[in-house]
C-alpha positions, 0 to 999 in steps of 0.5 A, a space after each residue: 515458511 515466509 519469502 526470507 527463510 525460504 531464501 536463506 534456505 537456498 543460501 544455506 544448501 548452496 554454501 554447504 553444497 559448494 564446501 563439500 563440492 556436492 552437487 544441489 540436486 544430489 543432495 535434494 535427491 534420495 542418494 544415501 552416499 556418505 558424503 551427500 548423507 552428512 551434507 543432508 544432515 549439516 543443513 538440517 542441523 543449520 537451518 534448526 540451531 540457527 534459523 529455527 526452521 520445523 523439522 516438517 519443513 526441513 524435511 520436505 525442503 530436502 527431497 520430501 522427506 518425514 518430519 523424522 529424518 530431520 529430526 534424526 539428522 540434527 540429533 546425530 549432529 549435535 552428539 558428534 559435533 562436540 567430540 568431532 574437532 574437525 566437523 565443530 570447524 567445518 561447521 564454525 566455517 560453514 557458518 561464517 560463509 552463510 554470515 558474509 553471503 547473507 550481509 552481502 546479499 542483504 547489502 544487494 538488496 537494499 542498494 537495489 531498493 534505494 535504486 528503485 525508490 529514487 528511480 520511481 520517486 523521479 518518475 513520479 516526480 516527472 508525472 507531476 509536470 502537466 502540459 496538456 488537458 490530457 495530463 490531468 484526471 478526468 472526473 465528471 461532476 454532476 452540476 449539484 457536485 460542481 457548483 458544491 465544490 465552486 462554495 466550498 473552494 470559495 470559502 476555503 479560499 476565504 480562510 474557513 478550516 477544513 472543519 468549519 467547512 465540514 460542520 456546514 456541510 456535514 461532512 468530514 474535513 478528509 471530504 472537503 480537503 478532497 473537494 478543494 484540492 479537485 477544485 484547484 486542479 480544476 482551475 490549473 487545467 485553466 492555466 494549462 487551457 492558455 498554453 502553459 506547463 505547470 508542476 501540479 504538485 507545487 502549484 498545490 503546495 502554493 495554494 495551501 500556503 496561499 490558505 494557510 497565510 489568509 487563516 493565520 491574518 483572519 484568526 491569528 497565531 493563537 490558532 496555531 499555538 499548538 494547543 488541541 481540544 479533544 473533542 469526542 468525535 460523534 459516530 457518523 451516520 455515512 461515511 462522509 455525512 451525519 444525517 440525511 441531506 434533504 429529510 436530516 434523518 439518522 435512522 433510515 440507512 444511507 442510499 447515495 451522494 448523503 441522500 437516505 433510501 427514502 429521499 434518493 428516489 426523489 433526487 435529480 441525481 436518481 432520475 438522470 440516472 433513471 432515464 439514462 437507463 431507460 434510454 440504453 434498454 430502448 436502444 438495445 431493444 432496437 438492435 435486438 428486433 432489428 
């Protein structure tokens, strides 16, 4: 049973429970009193007819009981509830008490959504504002990723699309939107270096426009005509490469950073690695031995 049947499973006891003036435990328990017997079986008949709750669910929401009794309950309801005028609007009320309370709670809950979006959008929008080089997020660029990014910003800059970009490098235009944006973050912290408080998100829409004006003069309003070529994207070899980045192979599996398995062992990137290793197992043999 999903988060919302299972409250309006609580509503449902509760209101019938304070029309009869019964208490929510008695009902829940194996009392077979008269009253709490018939306002067992109007919960039942209630959340069946009106909710479409299983009968082993009904059961075992009142006090863990068979499957059997909730069917039996909802059939003794429906038998009477047309001969009994009495019980038809005690029922009929019950029901219009459920009605109310269920807007009036769902009114609750959006009103409390609403308050905890605008609550968490203006936190957020306050997050944005960087005042110091700890603000920012810390990432460490390898000197191949940084001076890869330096290019790739550069020609950004110029006016090249995303996917001109990404066919050089071979790499997709989600890459390389991600690549410029680290890189203007880069060059805010060198603002912020000088003393000043910058809204990061606005400084990035004003560097999209910025490339977007330089597109438009380099290639023209034509480009922004609205008219799409659907081309049939080829199946990547990697996730952000189409082929090996030093042998240009597609049939030998991807290693890391767009080197294949043969071709990573070679890299700089794998000896650093390899001799950082190197280094922490002399260090901790040392201590060991000491």
């Amino acid at each position: 049973m999903n988060q919302a049947k299972k409250m309006k499973f609580k509503w449902i006891v509760s209101i019938v429970c304070n029309f009869y003036n019964i208490k929510e435990k008695d009902v829940l328990s194996p009392k077979r009193n008269k009253d709490i017997v018939k306002a067992r079986q109007i919960i039942s008949y209630i959340v069946r007819e009106k909710f479409g709750i299983s009968y082993p669910v009904i059961g075992r929401k009142l006090g863990g009981r068979n499957h059997a009794t909730a069917i039996h309950s909802c059939n003794k309801i429906r038998k009477i509830i047309n001969k009994d005028a009495i019980l038809k609007e005690e029922i009929e009320k019950i029901l219009n008490f459920i009605s109310s309370f269920n807007n009036q709670k769902k009114r609750e809950v959006l009103n409390k959504l609403n308050e905890d979006y605008f609550k968490n959008k203006k936190q957020k929008k306050d997050s944005l504002i960087v005042k110091s080089i700890k603000d920012f997020p810390t990432r460490n660029l390898s000197p191949e990723h940084f001076k890869r990014q330096y290019i790739i910003l550069e020609k950004y800059k110029k006016g090249l699309t995303l996917e001109e970009i990404g066919k050089e490098y071979s790499l997709t235009r989600e890459r390389i939107r991600q690549i410029t944006e680290e890189g203007f973050i880069n060059e805010a912290k060198n603002f912020v270096k000088k003393g000043m408080s910058l809204d990061l998100e606005e400084f990035l829409k004003k560097r999209r426009k910025e490339h977007i004006e330089v597109l438009m003069r380099r290639k023209g309003e034509a480009l922004y005509s609205g008219k799409k070529n659907q081309i049939k994207k080829e199946k990547r070899w990697s996730r952000f490469y189409n082929s090996c980045r030093r042998c240009d192979t597609i049939i030998i599996s991807h290693r890391s950073n767009g080197y294949c398995r043969k071709c990573y062992p070679k890299t700089e990137i794998s000896k650093e690695l390899q001799q950082a290793s190197r280094l922490r197992n002399i260090k901790k043999n040392k201590i060991n031995v000491t």
